[in-house]
Structure formats: C-alpha cells, structure tokens
C-alpha positions as CSV (number, residue, x, y, z in Angstrom):
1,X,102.7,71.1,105.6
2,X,100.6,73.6,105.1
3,X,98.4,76.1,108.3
4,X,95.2,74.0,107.3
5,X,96.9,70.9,107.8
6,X,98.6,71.8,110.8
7,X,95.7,73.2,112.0
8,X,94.1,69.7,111.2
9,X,96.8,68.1,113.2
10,X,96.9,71.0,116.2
11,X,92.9,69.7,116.8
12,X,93.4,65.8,116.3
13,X,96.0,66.0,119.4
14,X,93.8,68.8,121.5
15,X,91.3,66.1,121.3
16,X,93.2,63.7,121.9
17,X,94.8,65.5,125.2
18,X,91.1,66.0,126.2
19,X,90.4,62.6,126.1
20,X,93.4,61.8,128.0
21,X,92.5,64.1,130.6
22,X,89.1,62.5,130.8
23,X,90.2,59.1,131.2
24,X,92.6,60.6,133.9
25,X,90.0,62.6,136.2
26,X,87.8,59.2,135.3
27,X,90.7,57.1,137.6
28,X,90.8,59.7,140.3
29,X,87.2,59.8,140.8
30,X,87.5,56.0,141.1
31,X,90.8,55.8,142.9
32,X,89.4,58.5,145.6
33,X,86.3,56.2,146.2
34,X,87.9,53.1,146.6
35,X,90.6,54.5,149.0
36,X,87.5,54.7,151.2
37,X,87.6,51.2,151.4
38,X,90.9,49.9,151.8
39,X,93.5,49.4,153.9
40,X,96.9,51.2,151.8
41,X,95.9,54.4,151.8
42,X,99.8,55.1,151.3
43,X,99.9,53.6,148.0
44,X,96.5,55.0,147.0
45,X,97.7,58.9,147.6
46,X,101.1,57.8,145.7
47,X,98.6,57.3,142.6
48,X,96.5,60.2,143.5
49,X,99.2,62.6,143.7
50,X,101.4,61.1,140.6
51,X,97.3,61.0,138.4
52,X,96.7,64.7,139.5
53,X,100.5,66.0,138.4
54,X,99.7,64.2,135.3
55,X,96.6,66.0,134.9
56,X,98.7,69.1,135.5
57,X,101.2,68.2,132.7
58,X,98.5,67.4,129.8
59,X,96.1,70.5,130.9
60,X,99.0,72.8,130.6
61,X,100.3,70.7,127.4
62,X,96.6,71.7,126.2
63,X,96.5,75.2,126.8
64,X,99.9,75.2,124.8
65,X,98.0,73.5,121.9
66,X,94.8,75.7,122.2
67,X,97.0,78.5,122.2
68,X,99.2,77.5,118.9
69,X,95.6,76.8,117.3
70,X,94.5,80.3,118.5
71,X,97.6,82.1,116.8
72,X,97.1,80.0,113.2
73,X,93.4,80.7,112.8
74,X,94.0,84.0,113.1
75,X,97.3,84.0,110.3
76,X,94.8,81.8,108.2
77,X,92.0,84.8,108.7
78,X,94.1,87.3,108.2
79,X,95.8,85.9,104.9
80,X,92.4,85.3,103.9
81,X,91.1,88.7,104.7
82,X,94.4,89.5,102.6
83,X,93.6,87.8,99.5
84,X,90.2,89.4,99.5
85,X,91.1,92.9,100.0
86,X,94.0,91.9,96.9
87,X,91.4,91.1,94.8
88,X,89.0,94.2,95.1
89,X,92.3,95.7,94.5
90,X,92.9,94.2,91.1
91,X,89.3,94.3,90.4
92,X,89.5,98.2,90.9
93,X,92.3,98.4,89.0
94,X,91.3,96.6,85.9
95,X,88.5,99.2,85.6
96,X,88.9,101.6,82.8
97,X,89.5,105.4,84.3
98,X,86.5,107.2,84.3
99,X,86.1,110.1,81.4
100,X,84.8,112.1,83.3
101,X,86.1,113.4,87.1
102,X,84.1,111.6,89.9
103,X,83.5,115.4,91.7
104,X,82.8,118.0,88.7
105,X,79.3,118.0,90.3
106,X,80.6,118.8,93.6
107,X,82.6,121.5,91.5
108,X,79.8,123.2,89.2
109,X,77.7,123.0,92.3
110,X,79.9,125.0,94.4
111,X,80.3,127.6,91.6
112,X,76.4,128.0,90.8
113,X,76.4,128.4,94.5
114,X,79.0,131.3,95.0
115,X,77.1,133.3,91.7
116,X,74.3,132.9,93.7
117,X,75.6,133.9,96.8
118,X,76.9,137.2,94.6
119,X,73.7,137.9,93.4
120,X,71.9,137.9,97.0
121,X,74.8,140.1,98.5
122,X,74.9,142.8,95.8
123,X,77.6,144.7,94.5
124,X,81.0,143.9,96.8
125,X,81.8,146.9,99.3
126,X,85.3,148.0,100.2
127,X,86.7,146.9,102.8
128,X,89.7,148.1,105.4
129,X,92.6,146.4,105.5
130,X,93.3,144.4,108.9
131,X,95.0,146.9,111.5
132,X,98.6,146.1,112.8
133,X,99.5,145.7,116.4
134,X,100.0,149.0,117.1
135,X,97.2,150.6,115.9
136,X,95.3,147.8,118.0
137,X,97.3,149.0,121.1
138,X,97.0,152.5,120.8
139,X,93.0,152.3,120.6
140,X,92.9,150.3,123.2
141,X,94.7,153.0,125.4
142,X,92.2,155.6,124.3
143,X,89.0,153.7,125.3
144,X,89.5,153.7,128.7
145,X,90.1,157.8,128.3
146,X,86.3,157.8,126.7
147,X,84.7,156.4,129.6
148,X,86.1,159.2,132.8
C-alpha cells in the first residue's frame, strides 16, 4: 500500500470515528433528557458514564488518526517538494555549460573601474611602512612630554 492509499484509508476511518462519536453525543443528549423522566436513574448514569468513556476512547482513537494523517501529508509534501527540486536539478544539469563565464562583466567592470579610479587619483605617492609596537610606544611616551 502506498502513502496515498493509506492516506485514503487514514480519512475513510477518521470519518468514520466522527460519525461514531456523533451518533454517541446523539444518545447522551437523549439519554440525559429522558432520565428526567424516569424512575432508574441508577441504570441511566450506568449508560451515561459507560457512553461518555466511550466517547473518551474514540476521540482519543481520533486524535491518533488525525495525527498519523498529519505526519503522512507532510512525507507525501515533502517527497513531492523532493521530486520537484530533482527535476530543476536535472533540468540544470542537462544544459550545455555556458561559453562564456556568467561574471566577466562583473570582472571588466571592476577593472575599467580601478583605471579609472587611477586616473582621478594621479600618480601613486609613497607611502611609510606601518610602525611596529615599539615605535608606537615610544611616541606615545613623548606626547604627554609636549603638552607640560
């Protein structure tokens, strides 16, 4: 059996357990008005109490069913969320490569932008090399020396 047939069959006996439980609060309704009128109440809260526990037993037997249909709807979406992303897959794949790269734009782009940046800026000036630690220590000891 496949998930869409047991899905079939998970729904025909949810409705099924609905109908039951219909038919059961149906009795109790009638069973609590004509205890009104008679004279074995006894026996009539015997059938109360033994309708309501099965009313207990099929709506929990109902929110196990509802649950199991829950869980494989979402196994059928998700295989069928699978399939699809398999075949943009193979659809991708079966393209023929490009003959060309996707970003040489991007990369003449970034170059005509650097010559131009070059241009604006003029010719490149020399700069120092970064200081070491000590250097940075040692002028930071003589600035406070400036200020007195």
């Amino acid at each position: 059996m496949d998930d869409d047939e047991h899905l079939k069959a998970l729904n025909e006996k949810r409705a099924v357990i609905e109908d039951e439980i219909g038919s059961i609060d149906l009795e109790i309704e009638h069973a609590e008005h004509g205890a009104i009128h008679t004279t074995e109440i006894g026996r009539r809260v015997d059938y109360l109490g033994e309708r309501y526990r099965k009313l207990q037993e099929l709506s929990f037997d109902l929110g196990k069913v509802t649950a199991r249909i829950e869980d494989l709807q979402e196994r059928i979406q998700i295989r069928c969320d699978l399939s699809h992303e398999a075949e943009a897959v193979d659809r991708w794949q079966r393209r023929p490569p490009s003959k060309e790269d996707n970003i040489d734009w991007v990369t003449a782009a970034l170059e005509n932008a650097r010559a131009q940046r070059r241009a604006e800026q003029g010719p490149a000036t020399p700069t120092r090399e970064p200081r070491d630690e000590r250097e940075r220590q040692d002028d930071d000891r003589k600035e406070p020396e400036r200020d007195r």
